[in-house]
C-alpha positions as a printed Julia matrix, in Angstrom:
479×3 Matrix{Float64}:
  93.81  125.97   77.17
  92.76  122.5    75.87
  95.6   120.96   77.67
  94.68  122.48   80.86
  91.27  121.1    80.49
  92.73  118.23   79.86
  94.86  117.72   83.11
  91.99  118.96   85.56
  89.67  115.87   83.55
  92.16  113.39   83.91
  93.73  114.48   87.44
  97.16  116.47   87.7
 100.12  114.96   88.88
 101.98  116.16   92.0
 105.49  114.79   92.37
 107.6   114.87   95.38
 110.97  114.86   95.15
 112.93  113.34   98.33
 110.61  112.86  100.88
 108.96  116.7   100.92
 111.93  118.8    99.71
 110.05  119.79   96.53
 106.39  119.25   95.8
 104.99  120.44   92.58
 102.92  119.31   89.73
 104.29  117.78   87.09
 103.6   121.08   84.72
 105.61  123.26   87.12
 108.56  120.92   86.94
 108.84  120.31   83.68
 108.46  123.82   82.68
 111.16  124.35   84.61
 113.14  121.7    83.1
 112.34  123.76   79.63
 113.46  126.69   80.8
 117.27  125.15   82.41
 117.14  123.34   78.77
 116.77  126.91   77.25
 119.01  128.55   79.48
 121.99  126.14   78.48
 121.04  126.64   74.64
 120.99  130.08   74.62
 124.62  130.49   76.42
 125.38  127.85   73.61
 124.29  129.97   71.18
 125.53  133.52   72.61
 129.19  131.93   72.33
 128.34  131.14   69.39
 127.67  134.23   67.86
 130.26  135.77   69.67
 132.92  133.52   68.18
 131.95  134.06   64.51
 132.12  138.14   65.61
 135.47  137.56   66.41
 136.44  135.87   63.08
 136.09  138.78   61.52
 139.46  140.48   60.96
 137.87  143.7    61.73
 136.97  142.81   65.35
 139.96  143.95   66.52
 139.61  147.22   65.47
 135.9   147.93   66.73
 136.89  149.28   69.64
 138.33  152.34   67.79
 134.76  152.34   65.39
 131.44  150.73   64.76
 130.72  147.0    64.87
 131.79  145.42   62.02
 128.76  142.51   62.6
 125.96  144.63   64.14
 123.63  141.97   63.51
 125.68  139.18   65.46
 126.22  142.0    67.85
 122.81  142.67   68.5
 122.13  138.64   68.13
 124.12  138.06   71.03
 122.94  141.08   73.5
 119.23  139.19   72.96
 120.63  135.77   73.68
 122.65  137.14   76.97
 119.13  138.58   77.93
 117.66  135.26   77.18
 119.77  133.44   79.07
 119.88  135.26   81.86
 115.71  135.14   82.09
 115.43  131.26   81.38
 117.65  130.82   84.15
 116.06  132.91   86.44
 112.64  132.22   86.16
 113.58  128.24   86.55
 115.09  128.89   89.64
 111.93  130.94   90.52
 109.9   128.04   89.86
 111.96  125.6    91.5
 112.1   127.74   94.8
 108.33  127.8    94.73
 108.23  123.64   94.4
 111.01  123.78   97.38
 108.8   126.61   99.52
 105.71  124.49   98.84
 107.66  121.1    99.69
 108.61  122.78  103.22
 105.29  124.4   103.81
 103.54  120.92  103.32
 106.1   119.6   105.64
 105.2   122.61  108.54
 101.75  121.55  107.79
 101.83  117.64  108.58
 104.52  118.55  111.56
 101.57  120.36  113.11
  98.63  117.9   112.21
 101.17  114.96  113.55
 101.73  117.19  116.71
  98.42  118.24  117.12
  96.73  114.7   116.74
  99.03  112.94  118.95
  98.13  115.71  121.64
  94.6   114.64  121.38
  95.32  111.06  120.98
  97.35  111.32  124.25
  95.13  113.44  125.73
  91.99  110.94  124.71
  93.66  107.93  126.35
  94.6   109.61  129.42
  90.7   110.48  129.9
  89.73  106.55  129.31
  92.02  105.66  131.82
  91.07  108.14  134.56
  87.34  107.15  133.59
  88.51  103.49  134.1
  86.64  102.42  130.71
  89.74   99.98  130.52
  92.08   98.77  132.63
  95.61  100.5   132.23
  97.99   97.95  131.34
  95.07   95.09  130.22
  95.68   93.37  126.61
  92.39   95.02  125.92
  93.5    98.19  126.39
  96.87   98.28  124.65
  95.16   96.75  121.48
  91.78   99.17  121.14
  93.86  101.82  118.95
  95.05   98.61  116.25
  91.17   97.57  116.45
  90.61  100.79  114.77
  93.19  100.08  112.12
  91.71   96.72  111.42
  88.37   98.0   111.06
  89.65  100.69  108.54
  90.79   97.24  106.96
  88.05   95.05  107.17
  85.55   97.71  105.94
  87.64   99.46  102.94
  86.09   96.72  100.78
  82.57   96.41  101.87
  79.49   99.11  101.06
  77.56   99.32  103.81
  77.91   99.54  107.54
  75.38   98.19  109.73
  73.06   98.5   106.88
  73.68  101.87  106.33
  74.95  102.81  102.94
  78.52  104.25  102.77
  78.56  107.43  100.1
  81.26  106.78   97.86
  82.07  110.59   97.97
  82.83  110.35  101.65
  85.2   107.6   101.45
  87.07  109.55   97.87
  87.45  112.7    99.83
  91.04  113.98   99.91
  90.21  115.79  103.53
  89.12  112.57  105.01
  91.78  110.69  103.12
  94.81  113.05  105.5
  92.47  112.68  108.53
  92.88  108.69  108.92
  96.58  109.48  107.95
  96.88  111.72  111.2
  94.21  109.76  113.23
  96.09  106.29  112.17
  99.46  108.01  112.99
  97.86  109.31  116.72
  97.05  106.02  117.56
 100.08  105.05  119.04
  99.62  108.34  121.49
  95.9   107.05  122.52
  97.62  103.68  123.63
  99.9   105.94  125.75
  97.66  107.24  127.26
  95.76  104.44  128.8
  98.92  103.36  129.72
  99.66  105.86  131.58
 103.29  106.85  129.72
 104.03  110.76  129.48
 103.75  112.4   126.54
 107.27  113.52  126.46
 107.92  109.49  125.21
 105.52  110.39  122.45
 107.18  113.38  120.97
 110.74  111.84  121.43
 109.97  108.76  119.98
 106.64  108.64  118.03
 106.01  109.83  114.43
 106.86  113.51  115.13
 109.75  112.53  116.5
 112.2   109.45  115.61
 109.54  107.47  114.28
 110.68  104.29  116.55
 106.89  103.78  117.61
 103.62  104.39  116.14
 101.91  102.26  113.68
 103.35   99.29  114.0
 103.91   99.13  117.39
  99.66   99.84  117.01
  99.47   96.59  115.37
 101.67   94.92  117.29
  99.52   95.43  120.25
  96.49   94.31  118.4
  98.37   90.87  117.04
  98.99   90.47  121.26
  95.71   90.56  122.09
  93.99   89.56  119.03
  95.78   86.03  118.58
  95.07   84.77  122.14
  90.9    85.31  120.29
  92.07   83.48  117.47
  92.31   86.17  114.9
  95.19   86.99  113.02
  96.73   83.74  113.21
  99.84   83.32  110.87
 100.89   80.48  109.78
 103.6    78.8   107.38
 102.86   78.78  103.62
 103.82   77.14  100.57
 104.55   78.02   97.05
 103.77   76.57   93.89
 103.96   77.61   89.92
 100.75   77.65   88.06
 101.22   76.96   84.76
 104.45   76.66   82.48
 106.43   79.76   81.65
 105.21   82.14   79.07
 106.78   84.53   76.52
 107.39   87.96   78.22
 109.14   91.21   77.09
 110.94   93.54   79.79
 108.87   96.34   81.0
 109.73  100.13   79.66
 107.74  102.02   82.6
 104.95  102.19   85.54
 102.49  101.62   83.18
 103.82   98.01   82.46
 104.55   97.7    85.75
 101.11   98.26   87.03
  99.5    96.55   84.02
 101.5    93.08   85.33
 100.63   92.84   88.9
  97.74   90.13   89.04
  94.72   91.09   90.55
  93.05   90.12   93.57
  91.18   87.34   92.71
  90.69   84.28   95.35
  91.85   81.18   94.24
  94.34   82.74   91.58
  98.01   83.37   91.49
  99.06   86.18   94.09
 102.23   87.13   92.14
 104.16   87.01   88.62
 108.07   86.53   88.05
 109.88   87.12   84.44
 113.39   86.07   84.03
 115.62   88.35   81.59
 119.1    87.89   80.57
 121.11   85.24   80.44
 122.44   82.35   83.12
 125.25   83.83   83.57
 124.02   87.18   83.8
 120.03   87.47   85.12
 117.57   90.0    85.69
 114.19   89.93   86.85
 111.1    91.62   87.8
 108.46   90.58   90.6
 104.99   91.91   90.77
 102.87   91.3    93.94
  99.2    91.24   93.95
  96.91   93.21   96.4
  94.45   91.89   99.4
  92.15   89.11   98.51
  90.4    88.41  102.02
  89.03   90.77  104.63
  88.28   88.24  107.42
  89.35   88.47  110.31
  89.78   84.85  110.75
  92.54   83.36  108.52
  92.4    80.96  105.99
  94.03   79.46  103.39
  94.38   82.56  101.45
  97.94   84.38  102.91
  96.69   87.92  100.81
  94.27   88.69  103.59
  93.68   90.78  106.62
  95.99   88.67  108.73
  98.78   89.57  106.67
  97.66   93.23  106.25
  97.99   93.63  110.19
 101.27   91.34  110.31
 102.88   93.53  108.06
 101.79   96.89  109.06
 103.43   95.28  112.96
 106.7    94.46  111.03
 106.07   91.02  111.67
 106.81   87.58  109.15
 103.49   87.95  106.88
 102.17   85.34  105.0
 102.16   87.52  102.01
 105.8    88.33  102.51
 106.87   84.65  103.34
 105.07   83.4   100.05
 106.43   86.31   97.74
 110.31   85.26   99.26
 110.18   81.37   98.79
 108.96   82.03   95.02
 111.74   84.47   94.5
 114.2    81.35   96.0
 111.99   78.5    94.6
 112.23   80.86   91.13
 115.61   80.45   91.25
 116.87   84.56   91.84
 120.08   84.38   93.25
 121.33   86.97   95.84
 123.62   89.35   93.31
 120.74   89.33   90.5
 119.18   92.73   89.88
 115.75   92.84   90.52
 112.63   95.02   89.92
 109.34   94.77   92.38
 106.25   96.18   92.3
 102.94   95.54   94.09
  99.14   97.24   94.56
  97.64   97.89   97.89
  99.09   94.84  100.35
 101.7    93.82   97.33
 103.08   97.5    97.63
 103.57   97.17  101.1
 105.14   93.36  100.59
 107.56   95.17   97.48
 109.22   97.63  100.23
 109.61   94.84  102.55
 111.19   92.76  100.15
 113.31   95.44   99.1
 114.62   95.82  102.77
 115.07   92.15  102.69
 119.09   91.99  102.78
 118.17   88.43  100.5
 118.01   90.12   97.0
 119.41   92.54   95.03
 116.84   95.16   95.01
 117.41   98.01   92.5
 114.16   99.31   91.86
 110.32   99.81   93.4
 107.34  100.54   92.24
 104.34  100.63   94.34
 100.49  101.63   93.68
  98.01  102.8    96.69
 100.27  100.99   99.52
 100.13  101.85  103.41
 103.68  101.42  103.22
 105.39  105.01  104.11
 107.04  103.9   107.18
 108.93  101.13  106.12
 112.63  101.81  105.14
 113.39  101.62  101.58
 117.56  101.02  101.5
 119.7   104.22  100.13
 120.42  103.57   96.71
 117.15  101.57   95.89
 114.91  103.79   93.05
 111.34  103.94   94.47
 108.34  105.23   93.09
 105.36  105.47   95.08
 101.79  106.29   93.28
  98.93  107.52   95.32
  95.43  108.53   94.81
  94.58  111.49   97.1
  91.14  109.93   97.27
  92.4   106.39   98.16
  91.73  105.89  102.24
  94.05  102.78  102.34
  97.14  104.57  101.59
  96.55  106.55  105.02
  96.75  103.09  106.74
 100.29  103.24  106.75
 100.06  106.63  108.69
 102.48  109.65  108.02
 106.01  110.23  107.77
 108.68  112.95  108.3
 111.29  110.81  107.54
 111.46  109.66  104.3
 114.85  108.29  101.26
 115.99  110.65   98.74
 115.72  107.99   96.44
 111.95  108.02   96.54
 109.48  110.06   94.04
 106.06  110.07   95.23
 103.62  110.83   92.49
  99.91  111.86   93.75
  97.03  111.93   92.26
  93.13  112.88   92.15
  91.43  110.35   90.18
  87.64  111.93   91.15
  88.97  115.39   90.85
  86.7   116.4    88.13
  83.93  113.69   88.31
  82.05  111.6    90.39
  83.0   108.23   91.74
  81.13  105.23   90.34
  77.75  104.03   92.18
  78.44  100.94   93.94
  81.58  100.59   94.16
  83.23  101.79   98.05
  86.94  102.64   97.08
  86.74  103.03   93.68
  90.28  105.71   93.71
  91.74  101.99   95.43
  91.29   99.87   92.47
  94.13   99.19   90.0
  92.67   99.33   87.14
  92.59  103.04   88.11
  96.76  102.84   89.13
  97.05  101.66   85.98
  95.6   104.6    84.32
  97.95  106.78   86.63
 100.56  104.75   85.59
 100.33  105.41   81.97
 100.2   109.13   82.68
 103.39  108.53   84.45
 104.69  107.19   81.34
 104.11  110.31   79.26
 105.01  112.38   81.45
 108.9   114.33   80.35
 109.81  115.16   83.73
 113.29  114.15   84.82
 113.06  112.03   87.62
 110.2   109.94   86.53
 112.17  109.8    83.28
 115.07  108.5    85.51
 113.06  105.44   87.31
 112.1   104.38   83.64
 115.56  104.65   82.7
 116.62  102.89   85.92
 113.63   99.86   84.9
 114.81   99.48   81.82
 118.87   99.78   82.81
 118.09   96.24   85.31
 115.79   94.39   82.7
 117.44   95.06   79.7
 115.82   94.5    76.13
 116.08   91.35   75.27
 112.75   88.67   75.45
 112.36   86.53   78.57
 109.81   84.07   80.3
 106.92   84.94   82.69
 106.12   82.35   85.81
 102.54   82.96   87.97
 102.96   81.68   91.56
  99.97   80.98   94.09
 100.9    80.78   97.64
  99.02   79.12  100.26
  99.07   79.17  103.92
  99.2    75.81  106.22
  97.7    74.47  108.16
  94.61   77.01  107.37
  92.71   78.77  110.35
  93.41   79.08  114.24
  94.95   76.12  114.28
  98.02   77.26  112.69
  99.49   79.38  116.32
């Protein structure tokens, strides 16, 4: 019972397997792991048993009297039975992850649906109250202002001078609300433009996913940029510092532990060499958002990027992270390991769809990254706070790779969130915490990425390399 105190204190874990196909919690699946693991040692043993019965020189003539081995006999009926029951109730438990998996799927097929109705519907109403102009750069953009306010305000307290409860902004219920309402916004834009909704449900989210967010942000860069916001520009690379000692990572909880904070005026992202020169590995970790203006700067972690990236466009962030992977010296058929928190997530999946590197692995922490297209083959773990708004800024999903395992998590399930701070499930010291439960965790396919980690990297001792990026020229200046 201790145990099961335990998990509700520190927040269960819910794994998905392939997209939605099973969703359970990590207890489910690994007791059903037991129970396969049972299954196949009792038919061990039952053949067992029934061998040694048929040493006996006797067997052959128990057919015509009693059992010369009643014991083994009896041993063997119990094992059967044993066998039998392990096997059936992990294949009950596993068709409960798989009926769960598809009724959460049914469920955010119908929220999708339902929320680009009224997202539709809304914009069709602003446009036959002529608010704004059908067509106008203004108009097109309004449903990405939304997303970059979501931005802009997921690190500050207070709106308008009014306090923001912490609770509100940790609530799992509002948390899948801006996933729907970020995913609808596509719809609203629609709307004003006067498109049917038929073009929605073909090709939106609940459909074949060829518009929605992005295309969102793509319509706020437009108009934005011709303001002077959101201006990207080129960036450089340097080292900072000289290489250090590292040792290859074993799991998500180095992983997390390595990915530099977001700290202005510090590195954005570390890169350890393993191996040899004829033979290299290496690992990349990417560091999350550092500025939340508008207006850009120096600084190529920052809202610019965050909006450049969600529109599938070059971000800074993304630029930076690729010229210190070249300027690092990682050639195209090295194996390589990413991970990245919040912004860096989102940077980790691009660069793993990069067709530059030789992506094998991905880890990502509390990233709005679900709609960008991890290659087949490519391990990827995803870890997300239920209570963590940003990860609904990449909207929803019905299309995802089997290669990805999405672990979830409440982090304020069973307490309250800290006073003063506005997204405390977002931070990563908190993913780091997750992580290490990740890490003890027995069940088989998080066992599998850590084998997968440790398959690229290897052993053996290797050196560690911080890299700042930097964008130029800095401002409005740079269009």
């Amino acid at each position: 019972m201790s145990s099961l105190n335990d998990n509700r204190t520190r927040g269960e874990l819910v794994i998905s397997v392939g997209g939605t196909t099973i969703v359970a919690t990590e207890v489910l699946l690994v007791q059903s792991q037991f129970l396969f693991s049972m299954h196949n040692e009792a038919m061990n043993w039952n053949t067992r048993a029934n061998r040694i019965r048929q040493m006996d020189p006797a067997a052959a003539f128990s057919w015509f009297g009693p059992d010369p081995s009643p014991d083994l006999f009896h041993a063997a009926l119990v094992l059967d039975r044993l066998q039998h029951s392990c096997q059936h109730l992990a294949q009950c438990l596993v068709a409960a992850a798989e009926r769960y998996g598809y009724a959460e799927r049914v469920a955010q097929q119908m929220a999708l649906t339902h929320g680009a109705q009224l997202g539709h519907d809304l914009g069709q109403f602003l446009r036959s109250a002529l608010i704004f102009g059908a067509g106008t750069p203004l108009a097109a953009a309004l449903p990405g202002l939304f997303v970059a306010g979501l931005l802009g305000k997921s690190t500050g307290g207070s709106a308008d001078g009014v306090a923001i409860d912490p609770r509100l902004l940790t609530n799992p219920s509002l948390v899948s609300l801006v996933r729907v309402a970020v995913s609808s916004l596509d719809d609203v834009g629609a709307g004003l433009a006067g498109m049917p909704r038929s073009v929605g449900v073909m090709f939106g989210d609940e459909g074949l996913g060829m518009i929605g967010v992005s295309s969102t942000a793509l319509g706020l860069l437009a108009a934005a940029r011709s303001g002077g916001l959101f201006t990207e520009g080129s960036v450089n690379v340097a080292a900072v510092g000289a290489p250090v000692h590292a040792t290859p990572p074993t799991g998500a909880g180095d992983l997390a532990e390595r990915i530099p904070k977001a700290v202005a005026g510090q590195p954005q992202v570390r890169i350890e060499n393993y191996g040899t020169s004829e033979r290299s590995s290496w690992a990349v970790y990417i560091g999350g958002t550092v500025d939340w203006n508008a207006v850009a700067t120096t600084e190529p972690w920052d809202l610019t990027a965050n909006v450049t990236a969600i529109a599938k466009q070059n971000a800074g962030s993304f630029s930076a992270v690729i010229d210190a992977m070249k300027a690092a010296g990682i050639a195209p058929s090295d194996p390589v390991v990413v991970a990245g928190h919040s912004q860096g997530g989102l940077v980790a999946t691009q660069v793993a769809a990069y067709n530059r590197f030789n992506v094998q692995a991905v880890a990502t922490f509390g990233a709005p990254e679900s709609r960008v297209p991890v290659p087949h083959g490519v391990a990827t773990l995803t870890v997300e706070h239920t209570d963590d708004v940003v990860t609904a800024l990449g909207g929803a999903s019905l299309v995802d790779s089997d290669d990805r395992v999405t672990v979830r998590r409440e982090v304020f399930a069973a307490m309250a969130p800290p006073v003063g701070e506005t997204l405390p499930a977002h931070h990563l010291d908190r993913y780091r915490e997750t992580a290490l439960l990740i890490d003890t965790s027995p069940e088989t396919n998080l066992q599998e990425f850590r084998n997968t980690v440790t398959g690229v990297l290897g052993s053996d001792p290797g050196e560690a390399v911080l890299w700042r990026g930097t964008r130029l020229p800095p401002g409005p200046s740079s269009q």
